[in-house]
N, C-alpha and C positions, 0 to 999 in steps of 0.2 A: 489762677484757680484759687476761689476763697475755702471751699471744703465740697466734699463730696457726701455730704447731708442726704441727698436725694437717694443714692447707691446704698448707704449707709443704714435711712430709717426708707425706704424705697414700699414699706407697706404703709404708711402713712401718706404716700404720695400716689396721684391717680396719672401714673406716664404712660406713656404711650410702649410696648412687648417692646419695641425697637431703638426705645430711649438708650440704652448703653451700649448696642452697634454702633451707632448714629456718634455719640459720644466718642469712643474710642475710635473709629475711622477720622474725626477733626481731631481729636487729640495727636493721633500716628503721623496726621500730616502737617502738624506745625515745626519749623525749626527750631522752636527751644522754647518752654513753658516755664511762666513765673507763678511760684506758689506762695503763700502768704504765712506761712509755718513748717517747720518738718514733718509736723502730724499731716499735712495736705501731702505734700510731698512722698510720705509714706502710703499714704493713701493710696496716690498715684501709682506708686511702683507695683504696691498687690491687687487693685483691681483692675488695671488697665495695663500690666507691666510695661510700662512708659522704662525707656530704660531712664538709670537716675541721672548719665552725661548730659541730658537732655533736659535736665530740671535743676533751677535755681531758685531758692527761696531767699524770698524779699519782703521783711517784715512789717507788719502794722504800727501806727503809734498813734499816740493823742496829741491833739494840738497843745502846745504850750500859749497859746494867747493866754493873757490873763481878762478875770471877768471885767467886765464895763460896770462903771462905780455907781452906775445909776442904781436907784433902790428896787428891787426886786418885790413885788407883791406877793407872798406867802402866806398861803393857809395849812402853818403846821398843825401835824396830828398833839393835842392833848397830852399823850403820852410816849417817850420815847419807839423807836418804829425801827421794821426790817425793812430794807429797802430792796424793790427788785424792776429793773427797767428791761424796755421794749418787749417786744413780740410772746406772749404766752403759750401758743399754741402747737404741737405736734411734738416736737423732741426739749421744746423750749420745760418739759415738764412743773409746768404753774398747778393744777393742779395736784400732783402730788406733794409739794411743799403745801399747799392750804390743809388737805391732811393728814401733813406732819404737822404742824405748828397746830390743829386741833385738838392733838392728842395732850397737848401740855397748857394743864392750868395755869401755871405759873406764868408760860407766854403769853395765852391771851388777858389776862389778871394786866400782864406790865406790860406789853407793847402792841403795840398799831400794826397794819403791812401799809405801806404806801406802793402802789402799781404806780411808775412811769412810764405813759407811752398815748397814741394817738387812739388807739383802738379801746373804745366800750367792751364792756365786760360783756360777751355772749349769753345767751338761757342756759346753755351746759357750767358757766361759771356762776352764773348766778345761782341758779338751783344748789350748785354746791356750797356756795357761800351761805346760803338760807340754810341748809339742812346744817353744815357745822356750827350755825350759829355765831356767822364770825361778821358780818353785816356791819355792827359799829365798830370792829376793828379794820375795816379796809377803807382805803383811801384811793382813788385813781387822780391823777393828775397829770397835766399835761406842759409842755410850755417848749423855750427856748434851751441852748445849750446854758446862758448863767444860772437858769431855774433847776435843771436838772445836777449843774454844779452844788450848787445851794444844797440840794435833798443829797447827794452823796455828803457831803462835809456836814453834815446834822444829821446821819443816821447813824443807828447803836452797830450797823451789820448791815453789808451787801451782799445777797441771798444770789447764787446764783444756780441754781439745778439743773439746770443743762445738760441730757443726756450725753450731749458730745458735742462739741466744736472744731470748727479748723481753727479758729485763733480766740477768741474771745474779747474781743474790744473792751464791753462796760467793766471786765477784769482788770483794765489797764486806765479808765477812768476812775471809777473807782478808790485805787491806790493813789495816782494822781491827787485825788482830793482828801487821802487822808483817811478813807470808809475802810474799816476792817472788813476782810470779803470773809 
C-alpha cells in the first residue's frame, strides 16, 4: 500500500458509495500487507483498523545509477528557478504555491518556476497563470530521469506543497541531487 490519498482527500475523487467496504473486505483478507511508510501504515490502522501484526513497512528509495555522460540538451530558465515535479493536480496543491509565490515581488523580480512533468498545463492553470501575471516566469519541461537530475542539481529550491503523502519520492531525489527542498 503507497497511501491512502483516495480515503484521505476522497472529495476530490469521484468513487464509487462502496469504494472503502470493497477496500477493507481485500485488505481483512490478505495475510500480511506491505506499506511504503509509517504514515501509510498508520494510516491503515485508523481507517481500516488493519490490526499493526499484520503490517510491515518497506521503504522507498532512489536509484543510485549515476547520470550517463552524454550531454544533456537544456533550456535553462534566465534567471535562477523553484523547482517543482510531476503530477499538479488535486492534493498535489500547484496551484496554491502560484499564489503564494504571486504575492512576493521580490520572487517573481529574481526567480523562474520550472514545472517538471508529462502533463500540459490545463485552462484552470493557465487562467491562473494569466491573471497572476506570472506567464514569463513559468517553464514546463519535460524529459528523461538525467534531465530531470540536471533541473534538481541547478535549482535555487525544490517546492514541494503537497497536502499530504504516503512517502514522498521527488523529497528523496531531490536531496539526492543536492536541491534544497
Amino acid at each position: 500500500v503507497y497511501d491512502l490519498i483516495h480515503e484521505k482527500f476522497q472529495h476530490l475523487y469521484n468513487l464509487p458509495n462502496d469504494y472503502k467496504a470493497k477496500k477493507k473486505f481485500f485488505l481483512e483478507s490478505m495475510d500480511h500487507i506491505i506499506c511504503i511508510s509509517e504514515n501509510t501504515k498508520k494510516d491503515l490502522i485508523d481507517i481500516y483498523s488493519i490490526k499493526e501484526n499484520k503490517i510491515s513497512v518497506i521503504y522507498l528509495g532512489v536509484s543510485d545509477i549515476k547520470e550517463k555522460k552524454n550531454e544533456i540538451f537544456i533550456t535553462k530558465p534566465k534567471k535562477p528557478y523553484l523547482l517543482f515535479v510531476g503530477h499538479r493536480k488535486r492534493y498535489k496543491n500547484f496551484l496554491r504555491f502560484l499564489k503564494a509565490f504571486s504575492l512576493s515581488a521580490n520572487l517573481i523580480k529574481d526567480f523562474d518556476i520550472v514545472c517538471f512533468g508529462k502533463q500540459n498545463f490545463d485552462g484552470e492553470e493557465l487562467i491562473l497563470i494569466e491573471e497572476l501575471k506570472l506567464k514569463k516566469n513559468i517553464h514546463l519541461v519535460s524529459g528523461d530521469d538525467d534531465k530531470l537530475n540536471y533541473y534538481y542539481k541547478n535549482a535555487d529550491l525544490f517546492v514541494f506543497p503537497s497536502l499530504y503523502e504516503g512517502f514522498g519520492i521527488p523529497l528523496l531525489e531531490a536531496m539526492k541531487n543536492g536541491c534544497p527542498v
